[in-house]
C-alpha positions in Angstrom: 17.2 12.2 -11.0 15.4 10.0 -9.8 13.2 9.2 -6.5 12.0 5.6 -5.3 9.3 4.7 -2.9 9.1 1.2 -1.3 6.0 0.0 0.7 5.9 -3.0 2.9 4.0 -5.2 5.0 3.7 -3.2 8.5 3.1 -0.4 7.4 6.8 0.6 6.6 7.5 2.8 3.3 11.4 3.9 2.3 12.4 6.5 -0.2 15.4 6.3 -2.1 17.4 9.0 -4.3 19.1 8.2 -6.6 20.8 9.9 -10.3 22.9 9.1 -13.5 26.5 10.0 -11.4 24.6 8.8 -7.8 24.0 5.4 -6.5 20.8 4.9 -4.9 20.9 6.6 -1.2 17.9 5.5 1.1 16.7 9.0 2.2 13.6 8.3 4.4 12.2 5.5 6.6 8.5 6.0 7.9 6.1 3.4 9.5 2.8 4.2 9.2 -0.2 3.9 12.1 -3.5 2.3 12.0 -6.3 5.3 11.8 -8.6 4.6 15.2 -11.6 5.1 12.9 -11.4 2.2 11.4 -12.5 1.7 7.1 -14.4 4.4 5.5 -13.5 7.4 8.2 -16.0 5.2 11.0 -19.0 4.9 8.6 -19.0 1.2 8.7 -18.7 0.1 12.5 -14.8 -0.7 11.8 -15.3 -3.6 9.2 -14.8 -3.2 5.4 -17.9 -3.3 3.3 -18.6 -6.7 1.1 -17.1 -6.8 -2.1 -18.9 -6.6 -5.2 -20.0 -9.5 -6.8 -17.7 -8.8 -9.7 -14.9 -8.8 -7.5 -15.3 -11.5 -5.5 -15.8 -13.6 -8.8 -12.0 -12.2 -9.9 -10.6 -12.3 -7.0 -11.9 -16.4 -6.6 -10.7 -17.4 -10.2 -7.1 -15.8 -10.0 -6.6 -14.9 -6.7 -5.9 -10.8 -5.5 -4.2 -8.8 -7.5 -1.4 -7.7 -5.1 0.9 -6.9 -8.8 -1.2 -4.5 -9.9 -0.6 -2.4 -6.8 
């Protein structure tokens, strides 16, 4: 009962299934594509906007927060 989904670098993301009497069974593979618009559906001529100055002060003291995702 229950479902697992895995993301990874390029853009790939499995699913597993899995249950109390089932061992985990991978039951999907997708890779994902980049969206030709770019960041924020086009509105930002293809670059990401700045980050905040809150943000960049966290992220220059400990470094991005790839746990948290």
């Amino acid at each position: 009962d229950d479902i697992g989904i895995g993301l990874a670098p390029g853009g790939i993301a499995k699913v597993w299934l899995g249950g109390p009497c089932l061992k985990s069974v991978e039951i999907a593979r997708v890779v994902g594509t980049i969206n030709p618009r770019g960041p924020y559906e086009g509105k930002s001529g293809g670059k990401h906007r700045p980050l905040s100055e809150t943000s960049k002060a966290y992220i220059e003291k400990f470094g991005i927060p790839y746990g948290s995702w």
